[in-house]
N, C-alpha and C positions, 0 to 999 in steps of 0.2 A: 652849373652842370658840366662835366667833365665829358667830353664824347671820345667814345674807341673807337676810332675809323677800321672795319672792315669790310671788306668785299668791294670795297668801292671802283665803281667799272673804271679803268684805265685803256685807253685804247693804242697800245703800243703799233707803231706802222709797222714793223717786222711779220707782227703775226698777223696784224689785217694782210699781208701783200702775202702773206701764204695760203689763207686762207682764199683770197679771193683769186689765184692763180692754179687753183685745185680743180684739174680735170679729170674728164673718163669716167667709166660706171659709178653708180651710185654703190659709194658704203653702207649706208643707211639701208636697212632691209624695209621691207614693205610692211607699212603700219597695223600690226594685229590690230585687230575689229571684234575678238573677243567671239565671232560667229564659225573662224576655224579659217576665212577667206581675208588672202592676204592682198592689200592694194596691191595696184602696180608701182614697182620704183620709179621713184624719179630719174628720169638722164642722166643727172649731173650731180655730183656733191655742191648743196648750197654752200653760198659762205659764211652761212654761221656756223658749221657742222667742222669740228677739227678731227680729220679722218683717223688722226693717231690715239687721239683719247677717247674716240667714238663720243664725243660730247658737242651738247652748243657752246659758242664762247660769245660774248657781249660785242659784238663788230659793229654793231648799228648806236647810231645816232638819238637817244633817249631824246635829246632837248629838242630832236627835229620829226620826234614821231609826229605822224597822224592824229590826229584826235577829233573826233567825227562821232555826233548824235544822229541817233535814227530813229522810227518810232514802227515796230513793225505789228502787222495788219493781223488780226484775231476775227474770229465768226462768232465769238461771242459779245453780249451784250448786258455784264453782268450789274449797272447799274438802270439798269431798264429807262434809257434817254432816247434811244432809240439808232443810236450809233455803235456802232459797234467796237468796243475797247482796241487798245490799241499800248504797247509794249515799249515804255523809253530803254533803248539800249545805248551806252555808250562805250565808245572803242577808241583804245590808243594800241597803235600798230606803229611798225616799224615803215620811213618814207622809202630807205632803202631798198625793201623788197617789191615795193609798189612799182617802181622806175625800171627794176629787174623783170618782173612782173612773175617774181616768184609766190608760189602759193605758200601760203603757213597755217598752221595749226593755231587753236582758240582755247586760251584759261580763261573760263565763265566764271563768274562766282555773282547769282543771282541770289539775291536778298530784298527784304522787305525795310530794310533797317538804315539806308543809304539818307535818308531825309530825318528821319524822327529820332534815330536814336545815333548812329554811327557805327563805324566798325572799330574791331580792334581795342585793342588795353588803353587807346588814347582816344577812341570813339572818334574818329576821323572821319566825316563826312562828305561826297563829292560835293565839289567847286565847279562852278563854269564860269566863261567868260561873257562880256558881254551881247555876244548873237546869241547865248544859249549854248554852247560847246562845251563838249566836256574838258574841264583843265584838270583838275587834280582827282584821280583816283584811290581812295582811301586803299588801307594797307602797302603792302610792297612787292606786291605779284608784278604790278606794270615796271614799277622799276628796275625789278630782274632780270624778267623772262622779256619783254620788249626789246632790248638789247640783245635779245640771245635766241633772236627767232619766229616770238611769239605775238600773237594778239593778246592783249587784254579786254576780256568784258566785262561790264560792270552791267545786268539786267534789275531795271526796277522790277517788282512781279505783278503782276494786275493790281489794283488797287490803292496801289501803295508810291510815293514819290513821283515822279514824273506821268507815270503811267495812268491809264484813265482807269474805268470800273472800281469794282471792289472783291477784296479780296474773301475768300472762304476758308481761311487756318486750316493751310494741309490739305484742302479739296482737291478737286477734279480741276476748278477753275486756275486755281494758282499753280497747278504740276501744268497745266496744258501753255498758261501764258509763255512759260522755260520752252516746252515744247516746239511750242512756233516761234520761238529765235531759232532754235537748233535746226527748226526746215530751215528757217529762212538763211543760215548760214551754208543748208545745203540746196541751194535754189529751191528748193519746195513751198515757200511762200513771199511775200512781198512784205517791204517794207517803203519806209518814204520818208524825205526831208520833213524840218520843220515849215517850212513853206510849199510842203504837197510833191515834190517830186520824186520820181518814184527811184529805189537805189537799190543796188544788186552787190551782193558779199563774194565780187568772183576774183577777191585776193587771196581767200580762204581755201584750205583741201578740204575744208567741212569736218576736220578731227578737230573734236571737242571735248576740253577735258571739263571737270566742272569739280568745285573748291567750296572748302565754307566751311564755318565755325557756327554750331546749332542749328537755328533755323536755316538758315544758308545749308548748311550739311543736310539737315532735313529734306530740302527742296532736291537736292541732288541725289537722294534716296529717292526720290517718291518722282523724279524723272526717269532716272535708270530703272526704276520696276514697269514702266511704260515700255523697255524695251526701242525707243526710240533710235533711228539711224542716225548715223554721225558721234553717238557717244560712244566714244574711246573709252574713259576711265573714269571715277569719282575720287574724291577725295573728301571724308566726312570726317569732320572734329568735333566732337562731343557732340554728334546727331540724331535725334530721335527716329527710332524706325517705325512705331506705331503712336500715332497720338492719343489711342485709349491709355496707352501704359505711362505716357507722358501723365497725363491728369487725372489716372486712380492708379489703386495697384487691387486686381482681381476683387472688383466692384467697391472700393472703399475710395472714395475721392482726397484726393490732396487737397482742395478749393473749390470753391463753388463758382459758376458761372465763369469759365478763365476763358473757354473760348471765345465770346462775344468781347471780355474784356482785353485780351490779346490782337481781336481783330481791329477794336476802337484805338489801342494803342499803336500799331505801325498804319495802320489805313486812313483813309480821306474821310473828313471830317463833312459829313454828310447827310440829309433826310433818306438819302437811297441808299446810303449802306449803312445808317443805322437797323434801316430792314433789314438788311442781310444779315446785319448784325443781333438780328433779333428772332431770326431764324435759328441762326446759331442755338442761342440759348433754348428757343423749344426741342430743337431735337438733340442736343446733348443728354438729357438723362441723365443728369444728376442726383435726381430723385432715387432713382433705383441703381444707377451704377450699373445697369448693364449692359451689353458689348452689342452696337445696334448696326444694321445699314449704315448710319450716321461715320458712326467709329470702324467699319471693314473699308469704308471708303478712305480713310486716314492710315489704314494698316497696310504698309509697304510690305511688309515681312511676307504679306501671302502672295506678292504676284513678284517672289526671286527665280520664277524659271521664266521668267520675262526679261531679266538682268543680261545683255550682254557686254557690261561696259566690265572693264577691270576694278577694283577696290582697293582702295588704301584708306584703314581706318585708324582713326587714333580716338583714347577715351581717355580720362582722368578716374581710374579705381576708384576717388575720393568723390564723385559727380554727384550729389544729388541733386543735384537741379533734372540735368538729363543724367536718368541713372542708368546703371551698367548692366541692364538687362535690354536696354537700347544694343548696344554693340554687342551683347552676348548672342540675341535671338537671331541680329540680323545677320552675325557671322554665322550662325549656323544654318539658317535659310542660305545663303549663297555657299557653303560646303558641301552642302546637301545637291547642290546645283552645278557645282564646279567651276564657280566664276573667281578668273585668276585674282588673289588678295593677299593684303598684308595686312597685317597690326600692329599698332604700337600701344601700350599699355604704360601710363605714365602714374606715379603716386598722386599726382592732381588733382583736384578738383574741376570744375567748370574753365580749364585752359587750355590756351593753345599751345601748342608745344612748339612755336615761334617764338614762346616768351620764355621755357624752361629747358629748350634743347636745341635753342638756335641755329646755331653752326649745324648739329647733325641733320636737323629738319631740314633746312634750303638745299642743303646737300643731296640728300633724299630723295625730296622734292622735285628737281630739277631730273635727278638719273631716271625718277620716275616718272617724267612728262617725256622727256626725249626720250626713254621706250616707245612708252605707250599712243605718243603725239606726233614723234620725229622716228621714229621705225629704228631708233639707233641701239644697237645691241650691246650694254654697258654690262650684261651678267646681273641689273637690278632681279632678275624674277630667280638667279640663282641664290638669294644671299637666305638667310634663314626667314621663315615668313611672319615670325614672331619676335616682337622685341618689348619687353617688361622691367619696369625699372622696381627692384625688391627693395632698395633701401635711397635715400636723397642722392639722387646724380649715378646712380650705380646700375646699370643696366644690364640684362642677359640677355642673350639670346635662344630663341625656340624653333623647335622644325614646324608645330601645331601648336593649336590653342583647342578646346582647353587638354592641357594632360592628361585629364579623367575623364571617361565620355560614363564611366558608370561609377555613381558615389558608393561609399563606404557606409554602411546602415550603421550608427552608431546607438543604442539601446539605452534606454534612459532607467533611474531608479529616484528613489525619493533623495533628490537634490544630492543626484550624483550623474556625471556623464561617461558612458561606458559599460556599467555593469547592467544585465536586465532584471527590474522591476517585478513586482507584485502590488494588486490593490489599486491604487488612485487618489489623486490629490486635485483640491479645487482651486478654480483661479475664479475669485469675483472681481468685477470691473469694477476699478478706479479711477477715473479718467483723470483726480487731480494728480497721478503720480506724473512726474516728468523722466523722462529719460535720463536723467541724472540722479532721481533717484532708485531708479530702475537697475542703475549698474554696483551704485553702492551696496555697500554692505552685502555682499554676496553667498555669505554664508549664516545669513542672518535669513528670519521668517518676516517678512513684508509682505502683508495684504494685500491682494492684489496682484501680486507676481509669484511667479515658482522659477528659481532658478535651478539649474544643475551645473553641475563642477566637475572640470575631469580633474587629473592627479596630474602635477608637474611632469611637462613634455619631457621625455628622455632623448629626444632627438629631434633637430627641426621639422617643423611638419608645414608643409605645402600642400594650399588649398588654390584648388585652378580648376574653377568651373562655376555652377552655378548651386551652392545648399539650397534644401528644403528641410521642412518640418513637415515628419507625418504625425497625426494626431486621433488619435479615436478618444471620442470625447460624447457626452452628454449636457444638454443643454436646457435649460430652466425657460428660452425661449425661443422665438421661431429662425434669428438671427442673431450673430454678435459680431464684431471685428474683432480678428484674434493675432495677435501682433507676438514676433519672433526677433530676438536680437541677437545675435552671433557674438559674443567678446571676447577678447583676450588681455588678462591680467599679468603685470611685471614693471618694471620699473624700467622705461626708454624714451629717448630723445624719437618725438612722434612726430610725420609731418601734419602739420598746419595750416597752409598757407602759401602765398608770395607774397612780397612786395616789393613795391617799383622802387628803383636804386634811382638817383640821379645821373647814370652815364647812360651810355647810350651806343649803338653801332648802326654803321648804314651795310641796308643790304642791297645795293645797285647805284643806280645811275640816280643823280641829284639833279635836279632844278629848282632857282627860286621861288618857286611856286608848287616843288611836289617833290621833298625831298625823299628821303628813301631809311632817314636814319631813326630807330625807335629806341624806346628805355628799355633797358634790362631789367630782368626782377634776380631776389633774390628768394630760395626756398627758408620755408618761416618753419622750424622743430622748437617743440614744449616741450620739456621732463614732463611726463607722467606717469600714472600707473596702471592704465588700464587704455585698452583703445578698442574702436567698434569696428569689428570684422564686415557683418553684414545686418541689413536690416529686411525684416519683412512681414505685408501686411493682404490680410483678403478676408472678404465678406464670407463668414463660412456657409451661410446662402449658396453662395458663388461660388464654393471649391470644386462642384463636379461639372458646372458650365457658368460660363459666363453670359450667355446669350440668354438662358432661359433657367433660372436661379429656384433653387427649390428648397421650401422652408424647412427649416428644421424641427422632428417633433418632439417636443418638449418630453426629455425623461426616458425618448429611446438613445441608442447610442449608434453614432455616426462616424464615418471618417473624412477629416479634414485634410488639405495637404496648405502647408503655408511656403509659397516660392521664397528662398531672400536674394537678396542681389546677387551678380553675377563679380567674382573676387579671384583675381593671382596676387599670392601674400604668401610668404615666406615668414611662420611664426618661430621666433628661435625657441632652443633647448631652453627647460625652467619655466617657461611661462603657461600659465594656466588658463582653458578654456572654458567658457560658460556659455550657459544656453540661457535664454531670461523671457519666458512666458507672459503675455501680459493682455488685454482685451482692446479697451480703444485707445486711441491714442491721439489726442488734441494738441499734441506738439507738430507733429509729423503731419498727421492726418486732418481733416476737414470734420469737427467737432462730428462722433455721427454714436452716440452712446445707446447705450440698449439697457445698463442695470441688469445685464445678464450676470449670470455661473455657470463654471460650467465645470464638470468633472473629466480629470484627463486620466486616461487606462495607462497606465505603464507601461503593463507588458505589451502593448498593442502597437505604444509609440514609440518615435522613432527620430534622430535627427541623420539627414541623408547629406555627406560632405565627401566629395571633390577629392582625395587627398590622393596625392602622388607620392608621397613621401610620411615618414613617419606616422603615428599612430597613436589615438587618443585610446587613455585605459580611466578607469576610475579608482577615487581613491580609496584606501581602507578606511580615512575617516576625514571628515569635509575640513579645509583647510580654512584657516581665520585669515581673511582675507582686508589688511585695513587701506581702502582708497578714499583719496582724498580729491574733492572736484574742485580744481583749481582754476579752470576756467569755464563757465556753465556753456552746454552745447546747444547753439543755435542752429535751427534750420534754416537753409538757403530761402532766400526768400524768391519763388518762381513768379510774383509779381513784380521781375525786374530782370528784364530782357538780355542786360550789359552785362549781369552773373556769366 
C-alpha cells in the first residue's frame, strides 16, 4: 500500500505561541442557535481560534486527549427488566482545554452500528482499553476536530452496543436515547461512571453538532425534528427522512418484514427485544402498505417546524438504497421552514463524500462546524447553498435547489414523448420482465410495457427536481402496482461505481492505536448506451392517499400520479428520452403481482419533469433504437447496512 500523507497535524511552536499569546475581545461572534438568539461571547479568543483566518487550527495534543466513557441516565425502560436504560457515550476531548478549563463544542455522531457492523468504507469499530475506556474511535472526526477545539462523541443508541434496552428502528425510543445525551451535555440530565459515580459534562458550551452516514444521518434527522436545545447543526449523508418511504414507495414494499429484521441486526440479542422486535413486525403493515401511526412516528419530514438546528446535507443522485426523495422531501420541509442549509449532490450512490471528495469535504466540514459550533464568521453561509456534481469529479455550483419548483407537463402519444395523444393503449402485467429488459429495445412492442420516445435533444436539458407520472387509466382490477422509468439513450462513459485504491491519506493526528489515515477510492465509468434517469413505483390503490387507500373500480376510469425519484442531471445534446410504463416489478419491489390491465388514456396523461433548461419535443417517426445490456442491473441490496 502506497500512503499520501495529507493533513497530517504538525504542531509548529511559532504558531502555537501566537496562538496561545492572543488577547482582548472575542473574534469569534456568538454561536447562532438557529432560534434568532445569539450566545454570549466568550472573553477571550481560545487558543485554537486563529484570529486571522477566523478558523480552528490543530494546537492540542491528539495522543494526550481525554478519553472518558459514560453511561447517561434515561426514564425509559425499553426491555421491560425493570431498570431503566441507560446511554453508553464515549468522549475523546482535548487535556488542554480541560487544564484551561476552557468550554468547547461537541461532534456527536450516534449510531447503532459501533458493535455489530462498524463505520465507514473500512467498517471500523470502536476499541477500548482494558478498564472499559474508550481507545479508538472509528472514522476521523476525533482525529481532526480534537486537535482543533472539539469534543468527539461516539453515542451507542438504546439498544444497541454498550447501551442497555432495545431499540425501536427510527422510534420515539432511539430519537429520545440521542436526546438525553444532548440534555445531559447541557446539564439537564445525569450521567455516571462505569462504577456508579455520578459525572457532569461542564467542559462543554453544550453546542452540539451531530454527523452520520445513513442511519446515523437518519438519527440526527429525527433528533433535530425534536426541536431539542443545544443542537447547533446536523450533518446528514445519505439519510432517511421518513422510514415509510425507506421500506415502500406509495404503498408497494421494497421487502417484507425489514423492520423487525433491521432491528435483530444492530440490536441485542435478546427474549426481551425479540418482543420489541416482534411488535415491530405486527404494526408495520405490510400487508397493506399503508402509512399508519406506526409510520408518522418514523416521518421526520412532518415535524421540520420543530428543526432549529442548521443543515448540511449531502446525497448520492445514484442512492437506491436511501433514495433521493429522502433529501428531496426533507430539503423541502426545512425551505418551507427556513432552517439555514446546504446541499451537496454527488453522482454517487450509497457514499460518503469523504471517500469522493475528500479534500473539499474536511474542508467544508470544518468552516462548517466553526460557524455553527465556534461562532467564527468564515463567509461558510455566504458561499452558494447548492453544489452538484453533473459529470465524474466536475462540480457546479447553485444559489437553490431544486431549479424547478413547477415541472413542464410533457403529453404523451402512442410511443412518442411530446406530442398529445388520442385513444389509449394497454399495459398487462408481466412480472418476469426485468428492467433490463424493460429498457431494451425501445422502439420495439414488448408485452407488458408501453414506452414513449422523444426526438433527439436539440440542446442539453436539465432536470432538477423531483418527475412524476400523471395517468388516467382503467383497470380490470381493484389494485395494481404501476411502475415508471425515466431513461436516457446515447452512447457515454456512465458512472458506476467506486473502488478502493490501495493508497491512502491521513486526515489528522495519528496514534498507534487510532490512526487517522484511510483509502482512497477511485470513480468506476462503463460505455454504455443508455442509463436510468429516475425510477418510480406506488400502489394505485394508494395514489389519492396513503393512509386510507381506496379500490379501484374495475372498468371505470381513474387517475393515478406515479412520484419518481428526486434527479439534478444534465442530459447532453443527441440524446434521447424515454418513458417505460410497466406494472409490478419483482426486481425492485417486494414480489406484490395482481395479473392486472389496465388501459392508459393518452390524451389524459401526462409526464411532469423538472427542466430548467432545454426541451423535450417528439419525433415525426420513432427512432430504432439498438442497446446493448452489457452489464445486467442489480438492485442494492437494503438487507446490508455497510451499502
Amino acid at each position: 500500500m502506497r500512503t499520501v500523507h495529507a493533513r497530517v497535524t504538525i504542531l509548529v511552536s511559532s504558531v502555537v505561541l501566537s496562538l496561545t499569546t492572543l488577547t482582548g475581545p472575542a473574534l469569534a461572534s456568538p454561536i447562532p442557535d438557529g432560534s434568532g438568539t445569539p450566545a454570549p461571547a466568550a472573553p477571550s479568543v481560545p487558543q485554537h481560534v486563529d484570529a486571522r483566518t477566523k478558523s480552528t487550527q490543530p494546537v492540542y495534543d491528539y495522543a494526550n486527549a481525554i478519553r472518558e466513557s459514560v453511561y447517561v441516565d434515561t426514564t425509559m425502560d425499553t426491555d421491560s427488566d425493570g431498570q431503566d436504560d441507560v446511554i453508553a457515550v464515549d468522549i475523546v476531548r482535548p487535556s488542554e482545554t480541560a487544564l484551561t478549563n476552557t468550554k468547547i463544542p461537541v461532534i456527536m455522531d450516534a449510531s447503532p452500528y459501533y458493535s455489530c457492523c462498524g463505520r465507514g468504507n473500512e467498517s471500523e469499530k470502536k476499541t477500548y482499553d482494558g478498564d472499559g475506556v474508550i481507545r479508538k474511535m472509528p472514522l476521523f472526526y476525533d482525529n481532526y476536530f480534537v486537535p482543533r477545539g472539539y469534543a468527539m462523541v461516539g453515542v451507542d443508541i438504546v439498544g444497541t452496543g454498550r447501551s442497555t434496552g432495545c431499540g425501536d428502528v427510527g422510534g420515539r425510543d432511539e430519537i429520545q436515547s440521542v436526546v438525553d445525551v444532548i440534555d445531559w451535555l447541557n446539564g439537564r440530565n445525569t450521567a455516571h461512571t462505569a462504577d456508579g459515580q455520578p459525572v457532569k459534562a461542564s467542559w462543554t458550551t453544550g453546542a452540539v453538532g451531530m454527523i452520520g452516514k445513513s442511519y446515523d444521518g437518519t438519527l440526527a434527522n429525527g433528533v433535530a425534528a425534536t426541536g431539542v436545545k443545544g443542537l447547533k447543526t446536523i450533518v446528514p449523508i445519505s439519510a432517511i427522512s421518513s422510514w415509510y418511504d425507506y421500506t415502500r414507495s406509495g404503498g408497494v414494499p421494497y421487502s417484507d418484514d425489514y423492520m423487525p429484521w433491521l432491528g435483530g441486526y444492530v440490536g441485542h440479542d435478546s427474549a426481551a427485544c425479540d418482543e420489541v422486535r416482534g411488535e415491530l413486525g405486527d404494526n408495520d403493515d405490510d400487508e397493506t402498505g399503508d402509512y399508519t401511526s406506526f409510520w408518522a412516528e418514523r416521518d421526520y419530514t412532518k415535524n421540520a417546524s420543530k428543526v432549529k438546528a442548521s443543515v448540511f446535507m449531502t446525497h448520492g443522485l445514484s442512492d437506491y438504497n436511501v433514495q433521493t426523495n429522502h433529501f428531496s422531501q426533507w430539503w423541502s420541509a426545512l425551505s418551507r421552514n427556513n432552517v439555514p442549509r446546504k446541499l451537496w449532490l454527488g453522482l454517487e450512490d450509497h457514499v460518503d463524500p469523504f471517500e469522493f471528495r475528500r479534500d473539499e469535504w474536511v474542508d467544508e466540514l470544518q468552516k462548517w462546524f466553526d460557524y455553527w459550533l465556534q461562532g467564527l464568521q468564515n463567509g461558510v453561509m455566504k458561499e452558494p447553498m447548492v453544489s452538484v456534481e453533473t459529470t465524474p469529479d466536475v462540480w457546479r455550483n447553485y444559489k437553490t435547489w431544486p431549479a424547478v419548483n413547477r415541472p413542464v407537463s410533457v403529453p404523451l402519444s402512442v410511443g412518442k414523448l411530446g406530442a398529445a395523444g388520442k385513444g389509449s393503449v394497454m399495459v398487462t402485467d408481466d412480472p418476469e420482465l426485468t428492467e433490463d429488459d424493460i429498457v431494451a429495445d425501445p422502439s420495439e412492442v414488448i408485452a407488458g410495457r408501453q414506452m414513449f420516445l422523444s426526438a433527439p435533444l436539440t440542446a442539453p436539458l436539465r432536470i432538477s427536481g423531483t418527475p412524476s407520472v400523471t395517468l388516467r387509466l382503467k383497470s380490470d382490477s381493484p389494485t395494481t402496482p404501476v411502475t415508471a422509468r425515466l431513461i436516457e439513450y446515447g452512447e457515454a462513459a456512465r458512472y458506476t461505481g467506486v473502488r478502493r485504491t490501495d493508497e491512502s491519506t491521513c486526515e489528522g493526528s495519528s496514534t498507534d492505536y487510532d490512526d487517522s489515515c484511510y483509502y482512497t477510492v477511485d470513480k468506476v465509468t462503463t460505455q454504455s448506451d443508455h442509463g436510468i434517469v429516475s425510477r418510480g413505483w406506488i400502489d394505485a390503490a394508494h395514489s389519492k392517499s396513503l393512509s386510507k387507500p381506496t379500490p379501484l373500480k374495475p372498468g371505470q376510469w381513474t387517475t393515478v400520479n406515479v412520484p419518481l425519484r428526486a434527479q439534478d442531471q444534465i442530459i447532453p445534446k443527441g440524446r434521447i428520452v424515454g418513458l417505460a410504463i410497466t406494472l409490478s416489478d419483482t426486481e425492485w419491489t417486494s414480489p406484490n403481482t395482481t395479473g392486472a390491465s389496465i388501459n392508459i388514456d393518452l390524451a389524459a396523461s401526462k409526464l411532469n419533469i423538472p427542466v430548467s433548461s432545454g426541451h423535450l419535443t417528439a419525433p415525426t417517426q420513432l427512432p430504432t433504437i439498438d442497446v446493448q445490456i452489457k452489464t445486467p442491473t442489480q438492485r442494492p441490496n437494503l438487507h446490508d447496512p455497510k451499502n
